[in-house]
Biopython code that builds the backbone (N, CA, C, O; Angstrom):
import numpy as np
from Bio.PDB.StructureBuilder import StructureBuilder

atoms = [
    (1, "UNK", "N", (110.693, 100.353, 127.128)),
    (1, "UNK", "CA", (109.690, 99.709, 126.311)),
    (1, "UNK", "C", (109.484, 100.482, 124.999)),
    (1, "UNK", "O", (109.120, 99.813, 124.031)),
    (2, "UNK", "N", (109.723, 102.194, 124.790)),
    (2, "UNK", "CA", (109.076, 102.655, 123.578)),
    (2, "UNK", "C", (110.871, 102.115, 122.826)),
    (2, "UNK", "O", (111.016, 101.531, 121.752)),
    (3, "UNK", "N", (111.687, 102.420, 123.518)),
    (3, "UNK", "CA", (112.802, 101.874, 122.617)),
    (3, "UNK", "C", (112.458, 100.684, 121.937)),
    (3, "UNK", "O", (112.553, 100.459, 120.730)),
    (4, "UNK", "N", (112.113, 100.061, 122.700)),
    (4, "UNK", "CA", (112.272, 98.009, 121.895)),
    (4, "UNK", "C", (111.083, 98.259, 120.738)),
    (4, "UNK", "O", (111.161, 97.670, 119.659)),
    (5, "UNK", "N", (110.080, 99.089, 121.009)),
    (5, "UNK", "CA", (109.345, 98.979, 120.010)),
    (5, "UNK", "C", (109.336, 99.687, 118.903)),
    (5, "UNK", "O", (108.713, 99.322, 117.906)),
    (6, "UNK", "N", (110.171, 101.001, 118.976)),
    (6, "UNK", "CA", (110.680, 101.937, 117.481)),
    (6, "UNK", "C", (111.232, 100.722, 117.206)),
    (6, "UNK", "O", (110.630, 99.902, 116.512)),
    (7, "UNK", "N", (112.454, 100.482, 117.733)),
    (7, "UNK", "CA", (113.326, 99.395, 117.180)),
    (7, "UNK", "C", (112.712, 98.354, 116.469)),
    (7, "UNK", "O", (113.069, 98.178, 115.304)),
    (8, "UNK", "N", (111.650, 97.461, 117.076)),
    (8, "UNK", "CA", (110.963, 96.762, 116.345)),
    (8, "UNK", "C", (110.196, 97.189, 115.085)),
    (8, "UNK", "O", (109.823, 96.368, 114.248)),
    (9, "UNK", "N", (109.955, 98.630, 114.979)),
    (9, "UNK", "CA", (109.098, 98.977, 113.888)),
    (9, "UNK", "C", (110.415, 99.089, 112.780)),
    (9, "UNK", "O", (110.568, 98.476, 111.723)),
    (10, "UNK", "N", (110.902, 99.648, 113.137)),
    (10, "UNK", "CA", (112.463, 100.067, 112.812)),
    (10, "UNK", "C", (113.113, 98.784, 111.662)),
    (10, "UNK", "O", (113.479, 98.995, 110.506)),
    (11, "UNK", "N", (113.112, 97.759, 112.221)),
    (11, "UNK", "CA", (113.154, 96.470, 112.262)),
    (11, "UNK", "C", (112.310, 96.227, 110.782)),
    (11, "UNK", "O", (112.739, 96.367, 109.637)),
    (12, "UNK", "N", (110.975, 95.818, 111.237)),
    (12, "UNK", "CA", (109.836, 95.083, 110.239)),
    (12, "UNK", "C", (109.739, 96.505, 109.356)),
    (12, "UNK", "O", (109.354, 96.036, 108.284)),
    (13, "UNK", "N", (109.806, 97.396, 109.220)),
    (13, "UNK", "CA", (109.794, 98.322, 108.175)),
    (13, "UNK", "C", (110.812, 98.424, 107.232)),
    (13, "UNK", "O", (110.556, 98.756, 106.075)),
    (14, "UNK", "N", (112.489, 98.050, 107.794)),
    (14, "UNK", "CA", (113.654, 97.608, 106.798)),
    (14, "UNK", "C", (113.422, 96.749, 105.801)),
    (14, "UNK", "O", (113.735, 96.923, 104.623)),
    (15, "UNK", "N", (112.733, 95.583, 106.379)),
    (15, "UNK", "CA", (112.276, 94.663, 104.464)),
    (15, "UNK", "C", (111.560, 95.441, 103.788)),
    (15, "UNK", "O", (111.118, 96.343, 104.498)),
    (16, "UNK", "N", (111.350, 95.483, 103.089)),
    (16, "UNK", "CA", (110.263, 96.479, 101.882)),
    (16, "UNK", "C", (109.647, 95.527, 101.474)),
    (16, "UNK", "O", (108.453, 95.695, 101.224)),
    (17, "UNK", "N", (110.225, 94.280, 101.283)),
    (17, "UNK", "CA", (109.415, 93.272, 100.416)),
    (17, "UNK", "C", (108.296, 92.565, 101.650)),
    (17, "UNK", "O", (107.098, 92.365, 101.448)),
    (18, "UNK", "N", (108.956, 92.296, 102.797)),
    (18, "UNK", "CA", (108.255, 91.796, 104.331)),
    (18, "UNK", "C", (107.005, 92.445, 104.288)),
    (18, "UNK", "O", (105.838, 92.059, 104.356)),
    (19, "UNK", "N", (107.724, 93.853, 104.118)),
    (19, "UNK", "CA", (106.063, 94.929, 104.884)),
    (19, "UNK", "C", (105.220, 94.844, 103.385)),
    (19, "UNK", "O", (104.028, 94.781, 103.685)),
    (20, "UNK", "N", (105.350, 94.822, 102.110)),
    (20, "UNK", "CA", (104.548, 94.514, 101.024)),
    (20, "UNK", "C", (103.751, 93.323, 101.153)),
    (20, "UNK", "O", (102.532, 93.399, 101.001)),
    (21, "UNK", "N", (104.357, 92.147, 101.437)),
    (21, "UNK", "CA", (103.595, 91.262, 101.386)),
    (21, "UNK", "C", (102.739, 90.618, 102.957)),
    (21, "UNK", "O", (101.917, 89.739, 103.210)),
    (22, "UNK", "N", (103.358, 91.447, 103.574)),
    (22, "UNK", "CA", (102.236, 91.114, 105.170)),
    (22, "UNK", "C", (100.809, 91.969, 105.003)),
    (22, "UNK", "O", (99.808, 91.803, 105.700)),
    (23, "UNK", "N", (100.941, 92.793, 104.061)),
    (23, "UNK", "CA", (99.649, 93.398, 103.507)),
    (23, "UNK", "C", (99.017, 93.210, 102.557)),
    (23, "UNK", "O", (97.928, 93.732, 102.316)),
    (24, "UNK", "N", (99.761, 92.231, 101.695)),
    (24, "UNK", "CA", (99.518, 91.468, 100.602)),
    (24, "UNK", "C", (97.895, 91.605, 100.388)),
    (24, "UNK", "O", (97.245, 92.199, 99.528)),
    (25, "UNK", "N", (97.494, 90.789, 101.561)),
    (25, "UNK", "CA", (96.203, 89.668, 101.891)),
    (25, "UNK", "C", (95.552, 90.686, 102.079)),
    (25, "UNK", "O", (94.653, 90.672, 101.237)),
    (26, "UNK", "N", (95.441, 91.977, 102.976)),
    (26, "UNK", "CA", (94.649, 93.051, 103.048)),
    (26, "UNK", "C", (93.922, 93.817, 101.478)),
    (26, "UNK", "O", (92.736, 93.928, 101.168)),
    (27, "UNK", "N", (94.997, 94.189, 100.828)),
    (27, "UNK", "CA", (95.113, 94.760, 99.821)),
    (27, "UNK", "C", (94.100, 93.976, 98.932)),
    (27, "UNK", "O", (93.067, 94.547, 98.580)),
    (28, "UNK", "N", (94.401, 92.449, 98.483)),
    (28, "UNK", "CA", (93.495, 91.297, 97.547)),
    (28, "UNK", "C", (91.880, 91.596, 98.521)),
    (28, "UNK", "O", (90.912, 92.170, 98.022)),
    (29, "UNK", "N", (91.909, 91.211, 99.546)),
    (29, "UNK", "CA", (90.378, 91.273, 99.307)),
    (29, "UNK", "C", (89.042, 93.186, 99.981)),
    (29, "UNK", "O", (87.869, 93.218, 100.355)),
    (30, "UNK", "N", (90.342, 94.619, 99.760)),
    (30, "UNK", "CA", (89.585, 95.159, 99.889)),
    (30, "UNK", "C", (89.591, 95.637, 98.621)),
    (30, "UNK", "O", (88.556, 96.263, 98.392)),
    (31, "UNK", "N", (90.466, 95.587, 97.554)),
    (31, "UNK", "CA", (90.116, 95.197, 95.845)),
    (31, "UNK", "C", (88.979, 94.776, 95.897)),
    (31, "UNK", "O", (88.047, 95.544, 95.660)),
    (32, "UNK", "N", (88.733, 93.297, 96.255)),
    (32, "UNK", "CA", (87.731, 92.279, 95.864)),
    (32, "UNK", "C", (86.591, 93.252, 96.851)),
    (32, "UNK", "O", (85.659, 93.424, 96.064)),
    (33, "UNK", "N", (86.311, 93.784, 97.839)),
    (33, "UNK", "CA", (85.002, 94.372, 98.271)),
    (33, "UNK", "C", (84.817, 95.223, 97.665)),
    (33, "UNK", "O", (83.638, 95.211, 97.312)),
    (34, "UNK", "N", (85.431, 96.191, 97.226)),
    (34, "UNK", "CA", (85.506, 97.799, 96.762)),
    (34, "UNK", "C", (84.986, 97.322, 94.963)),
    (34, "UNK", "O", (84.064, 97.903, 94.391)),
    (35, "UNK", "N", (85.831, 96.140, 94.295)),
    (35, "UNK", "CA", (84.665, 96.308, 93.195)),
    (35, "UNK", "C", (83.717, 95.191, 92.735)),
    (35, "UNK", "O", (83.167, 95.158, 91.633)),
    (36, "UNK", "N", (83.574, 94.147, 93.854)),
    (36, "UNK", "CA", (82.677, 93.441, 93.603)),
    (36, "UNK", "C", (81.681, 92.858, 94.244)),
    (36, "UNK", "O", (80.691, 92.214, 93.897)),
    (37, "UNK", "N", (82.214, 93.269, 95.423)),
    (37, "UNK", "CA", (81.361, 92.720, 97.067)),
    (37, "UNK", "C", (80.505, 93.756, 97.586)),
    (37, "UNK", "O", (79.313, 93.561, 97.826)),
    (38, "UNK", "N", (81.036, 94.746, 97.745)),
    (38, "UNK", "CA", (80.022, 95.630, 98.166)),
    (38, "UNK", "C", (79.143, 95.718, 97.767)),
    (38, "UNK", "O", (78.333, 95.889, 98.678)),
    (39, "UNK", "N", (78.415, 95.712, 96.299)),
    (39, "UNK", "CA", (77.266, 95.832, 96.002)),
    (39, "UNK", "C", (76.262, 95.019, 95.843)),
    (39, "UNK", "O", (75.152, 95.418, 95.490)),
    (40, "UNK", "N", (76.613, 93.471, 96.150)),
    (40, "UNK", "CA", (75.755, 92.506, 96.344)),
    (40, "UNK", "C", (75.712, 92.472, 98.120)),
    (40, "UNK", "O", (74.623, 92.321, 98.674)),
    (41, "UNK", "N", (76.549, 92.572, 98.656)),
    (41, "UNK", "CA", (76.351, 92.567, 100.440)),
    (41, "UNK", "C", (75.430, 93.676, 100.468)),
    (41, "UNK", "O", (74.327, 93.211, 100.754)),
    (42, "UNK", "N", (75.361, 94.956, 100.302)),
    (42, "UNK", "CA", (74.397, 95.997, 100.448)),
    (42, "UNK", "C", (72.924, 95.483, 100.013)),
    (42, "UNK", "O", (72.026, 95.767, 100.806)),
    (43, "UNK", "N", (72.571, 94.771, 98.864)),
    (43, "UNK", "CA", (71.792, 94.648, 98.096)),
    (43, "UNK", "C", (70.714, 94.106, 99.201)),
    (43, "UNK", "O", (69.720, 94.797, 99.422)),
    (44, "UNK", "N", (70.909, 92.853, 99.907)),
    (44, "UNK", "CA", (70.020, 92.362, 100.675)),
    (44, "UNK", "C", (69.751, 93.001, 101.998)),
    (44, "UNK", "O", (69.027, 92.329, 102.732)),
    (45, "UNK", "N", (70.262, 94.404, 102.576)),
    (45, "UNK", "CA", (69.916, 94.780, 103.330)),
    (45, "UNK", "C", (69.274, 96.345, 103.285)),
    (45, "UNK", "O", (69.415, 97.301, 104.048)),
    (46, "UNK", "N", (68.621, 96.190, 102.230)),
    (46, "UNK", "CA", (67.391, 97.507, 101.911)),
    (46, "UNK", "C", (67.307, 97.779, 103.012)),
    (46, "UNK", "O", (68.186, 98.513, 103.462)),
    (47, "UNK", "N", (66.496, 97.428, 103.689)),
    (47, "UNK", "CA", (65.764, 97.417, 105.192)),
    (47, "UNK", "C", (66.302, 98.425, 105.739)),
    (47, "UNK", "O", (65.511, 99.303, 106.084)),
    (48, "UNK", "N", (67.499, 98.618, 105.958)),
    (48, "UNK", "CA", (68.339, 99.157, 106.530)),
    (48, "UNK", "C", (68.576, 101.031, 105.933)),
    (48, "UNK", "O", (68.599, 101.183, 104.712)),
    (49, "UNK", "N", (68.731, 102.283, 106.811)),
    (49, "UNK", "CA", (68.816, 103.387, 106.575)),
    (49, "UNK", "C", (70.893, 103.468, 106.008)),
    (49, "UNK", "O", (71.577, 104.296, 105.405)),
    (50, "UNK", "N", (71.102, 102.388, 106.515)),
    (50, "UNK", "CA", (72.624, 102.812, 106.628)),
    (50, "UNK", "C", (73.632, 102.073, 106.086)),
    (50, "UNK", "O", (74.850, 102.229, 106.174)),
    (51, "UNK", "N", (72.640, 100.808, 105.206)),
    (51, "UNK", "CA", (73.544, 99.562, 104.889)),
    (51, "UNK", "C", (75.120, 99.574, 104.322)),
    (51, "UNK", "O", (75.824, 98.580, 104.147)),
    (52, "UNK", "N", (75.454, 100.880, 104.100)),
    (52, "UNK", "CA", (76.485, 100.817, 102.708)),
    (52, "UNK", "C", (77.622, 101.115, 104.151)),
    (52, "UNK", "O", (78.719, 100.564, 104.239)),
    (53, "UNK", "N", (77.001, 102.202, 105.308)),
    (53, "UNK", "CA", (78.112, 102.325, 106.167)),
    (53, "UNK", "C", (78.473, 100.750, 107.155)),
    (53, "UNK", "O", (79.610, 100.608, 107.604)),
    (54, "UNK", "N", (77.931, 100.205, 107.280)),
    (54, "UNK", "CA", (77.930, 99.386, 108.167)),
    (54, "UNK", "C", (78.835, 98.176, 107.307)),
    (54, "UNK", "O", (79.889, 97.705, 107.732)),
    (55, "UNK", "N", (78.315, 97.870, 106.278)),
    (55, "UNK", "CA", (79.319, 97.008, 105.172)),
    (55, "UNK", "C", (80.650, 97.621, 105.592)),
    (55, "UNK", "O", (81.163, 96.896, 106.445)),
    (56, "UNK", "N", (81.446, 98.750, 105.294)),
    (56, "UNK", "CA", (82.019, 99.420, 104.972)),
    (56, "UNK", "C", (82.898, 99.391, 106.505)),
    (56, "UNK", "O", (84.104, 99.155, 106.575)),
    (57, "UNK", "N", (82.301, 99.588, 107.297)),
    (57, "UNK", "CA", (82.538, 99.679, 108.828)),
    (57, "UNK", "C", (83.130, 97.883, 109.275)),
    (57, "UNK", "O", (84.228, 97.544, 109.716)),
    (58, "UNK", "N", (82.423, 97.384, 109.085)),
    (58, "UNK", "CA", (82.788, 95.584, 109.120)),
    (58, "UNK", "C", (83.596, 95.337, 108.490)),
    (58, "UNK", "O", (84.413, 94.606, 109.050)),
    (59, "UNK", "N", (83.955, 95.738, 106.940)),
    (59, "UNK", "CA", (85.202, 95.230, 106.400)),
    (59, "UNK", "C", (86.173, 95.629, 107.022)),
    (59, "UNK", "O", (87.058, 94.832, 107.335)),
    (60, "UNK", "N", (86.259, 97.198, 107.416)),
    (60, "UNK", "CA", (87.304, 97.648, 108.196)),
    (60, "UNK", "C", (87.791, 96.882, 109.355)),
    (60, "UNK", "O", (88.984, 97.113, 109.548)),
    (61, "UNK", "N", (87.308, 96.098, 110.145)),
    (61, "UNK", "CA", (86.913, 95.614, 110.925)),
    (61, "UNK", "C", (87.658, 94.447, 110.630)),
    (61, "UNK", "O", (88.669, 94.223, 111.296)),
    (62, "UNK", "N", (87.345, 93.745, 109.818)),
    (62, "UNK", "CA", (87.429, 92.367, 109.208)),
    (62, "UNK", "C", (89.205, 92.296, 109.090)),
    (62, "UNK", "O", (90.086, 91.549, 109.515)),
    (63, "UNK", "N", (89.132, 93.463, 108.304)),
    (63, "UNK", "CA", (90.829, 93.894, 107.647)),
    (63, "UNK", "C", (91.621, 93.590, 108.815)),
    (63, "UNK", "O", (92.442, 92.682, 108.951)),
    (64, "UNK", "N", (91.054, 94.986, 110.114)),
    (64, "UNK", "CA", (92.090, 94.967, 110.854)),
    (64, "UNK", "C", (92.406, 93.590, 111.650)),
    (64, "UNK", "O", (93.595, 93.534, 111.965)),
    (65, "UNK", "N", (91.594, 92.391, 112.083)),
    (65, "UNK", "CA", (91.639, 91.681, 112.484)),
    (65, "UNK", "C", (92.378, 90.476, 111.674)),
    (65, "UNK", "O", (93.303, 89.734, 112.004)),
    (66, "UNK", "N", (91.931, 90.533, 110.986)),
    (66, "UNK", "CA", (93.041, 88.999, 109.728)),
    (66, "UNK", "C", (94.221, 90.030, 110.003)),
    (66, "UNK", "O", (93.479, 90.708, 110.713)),
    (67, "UNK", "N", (94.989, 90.478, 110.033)),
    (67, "UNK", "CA", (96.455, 90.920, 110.191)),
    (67, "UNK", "C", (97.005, 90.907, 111.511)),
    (67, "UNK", "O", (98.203, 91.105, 111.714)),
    (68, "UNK", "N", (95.861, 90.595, 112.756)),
    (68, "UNK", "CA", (96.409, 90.621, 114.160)),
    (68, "UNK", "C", (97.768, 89.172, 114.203)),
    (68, "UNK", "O", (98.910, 89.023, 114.636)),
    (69, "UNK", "N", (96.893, 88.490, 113.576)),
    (69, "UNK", "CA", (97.428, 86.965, 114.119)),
    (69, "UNK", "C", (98.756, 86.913, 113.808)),
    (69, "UNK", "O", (99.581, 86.365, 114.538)),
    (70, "UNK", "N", (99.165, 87.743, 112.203)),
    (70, "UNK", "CA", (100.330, 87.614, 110.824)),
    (70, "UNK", "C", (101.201, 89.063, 111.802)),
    (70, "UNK", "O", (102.432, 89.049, 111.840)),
    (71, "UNK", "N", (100.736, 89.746, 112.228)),
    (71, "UNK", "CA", (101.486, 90.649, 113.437)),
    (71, "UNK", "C", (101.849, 89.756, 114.795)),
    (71, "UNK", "O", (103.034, 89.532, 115.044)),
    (72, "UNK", "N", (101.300, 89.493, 115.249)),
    (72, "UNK", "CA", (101.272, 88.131, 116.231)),
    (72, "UNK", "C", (103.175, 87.406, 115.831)),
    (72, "UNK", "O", (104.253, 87.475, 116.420)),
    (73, "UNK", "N", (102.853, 86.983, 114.972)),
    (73, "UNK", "CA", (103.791, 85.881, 114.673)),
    (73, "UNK", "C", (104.755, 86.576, 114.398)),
    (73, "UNK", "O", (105.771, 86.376, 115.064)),
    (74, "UNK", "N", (104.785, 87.691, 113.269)),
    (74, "UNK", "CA", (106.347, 88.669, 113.714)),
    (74, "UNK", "C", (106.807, 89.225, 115.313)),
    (74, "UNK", "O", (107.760, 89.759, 115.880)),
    (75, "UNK", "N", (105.942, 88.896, 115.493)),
    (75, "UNK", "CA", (106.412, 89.519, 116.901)),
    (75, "UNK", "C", (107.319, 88.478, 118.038)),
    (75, "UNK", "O", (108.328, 88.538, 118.740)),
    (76, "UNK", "N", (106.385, 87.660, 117.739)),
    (76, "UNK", "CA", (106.900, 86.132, 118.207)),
    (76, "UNK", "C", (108.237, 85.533, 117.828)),
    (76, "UNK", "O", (108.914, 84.621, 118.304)),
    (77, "UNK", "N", (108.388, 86.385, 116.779)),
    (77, "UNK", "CA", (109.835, 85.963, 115.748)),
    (77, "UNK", "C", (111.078, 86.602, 115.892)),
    (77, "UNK", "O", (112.272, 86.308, 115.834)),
    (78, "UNK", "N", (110.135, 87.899, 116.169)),
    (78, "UNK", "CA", (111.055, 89.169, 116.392)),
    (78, "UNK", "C", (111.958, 89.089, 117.923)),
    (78, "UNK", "O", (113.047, 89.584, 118.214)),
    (79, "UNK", "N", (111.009, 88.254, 118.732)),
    (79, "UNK", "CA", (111.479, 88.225, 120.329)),
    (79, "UNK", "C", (112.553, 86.936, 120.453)),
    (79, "UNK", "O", (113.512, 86.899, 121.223)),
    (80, "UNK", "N", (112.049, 85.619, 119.257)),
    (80, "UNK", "CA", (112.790, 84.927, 119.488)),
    (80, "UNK", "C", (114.438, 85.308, 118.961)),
    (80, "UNK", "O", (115.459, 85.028, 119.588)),
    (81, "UNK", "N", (114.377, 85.865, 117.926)),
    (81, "UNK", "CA", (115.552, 86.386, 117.176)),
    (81, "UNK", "C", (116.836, 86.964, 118.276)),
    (81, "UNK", "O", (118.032, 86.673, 118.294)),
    (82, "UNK", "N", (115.836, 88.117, 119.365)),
    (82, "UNK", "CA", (116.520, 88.724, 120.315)),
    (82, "UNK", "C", (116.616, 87.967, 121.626)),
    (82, "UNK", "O", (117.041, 88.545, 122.626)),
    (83, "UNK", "N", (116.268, 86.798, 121.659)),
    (83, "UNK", "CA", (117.245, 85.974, 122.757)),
    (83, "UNK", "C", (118.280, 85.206, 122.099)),
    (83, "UNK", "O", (119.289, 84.890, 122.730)),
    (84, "UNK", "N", (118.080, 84.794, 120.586)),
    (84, "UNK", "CA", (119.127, 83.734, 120.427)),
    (84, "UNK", "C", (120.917, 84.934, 120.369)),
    (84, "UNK", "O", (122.087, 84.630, 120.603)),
    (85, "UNK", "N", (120.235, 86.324, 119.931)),
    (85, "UNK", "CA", (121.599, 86.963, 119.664)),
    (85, "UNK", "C", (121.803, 87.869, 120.952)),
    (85, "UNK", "O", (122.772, 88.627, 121.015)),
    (86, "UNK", "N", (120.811, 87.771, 122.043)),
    (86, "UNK", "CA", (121.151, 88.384, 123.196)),
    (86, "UNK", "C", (122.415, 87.071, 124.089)),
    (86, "UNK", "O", (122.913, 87.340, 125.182)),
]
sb = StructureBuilder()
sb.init_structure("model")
sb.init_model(0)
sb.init_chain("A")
sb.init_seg("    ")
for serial, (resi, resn, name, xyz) in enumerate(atoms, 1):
    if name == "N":
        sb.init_residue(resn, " ", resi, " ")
    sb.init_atom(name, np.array(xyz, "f"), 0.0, 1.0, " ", f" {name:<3s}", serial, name[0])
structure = sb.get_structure()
């Protein structure tokens, strides 16, 4: 199993252009939080001792999850690839 999966990293790390743009989408909107979101999302939660970590903590959050699905589907691709040439 750790074989198939270097291999697979091995694999999706050879495109340069693949692994650029599967992060594409990450990259555009923690731009867009870092200089324009964060400081209106913080804004309405004065209330709060900790607002700026918790923003900050959720995007992370946010990030890692929108890329599960776009990992998902290479993977799905990656397995079909290795039955049609197995």
């Amino acid at each position: 199993m750790r074989q198939m999966t270097i291999r697979g990293l091995k694999l999706f790390f050879r495109d340069k252009s693949g692994v650029f743009f599967s992060l594409l989408g990450v990259i555009i909107i923690f731009c867009l939080f870092v200089f324009f979101i964060s400081d209106l999302a913080t804004q309405g939660l004065d209330f709060l001792d900790n607002a700026s970590y918790i923003m900050n903590s959720w995007m992370v959050a946010g990030m890692l999850a929108s890329q599960l699905p776009q990992a998902w589907a290479r993977m799905q691709l990656w397995s079909q690839t290795m039955k049609i040439n197995a």
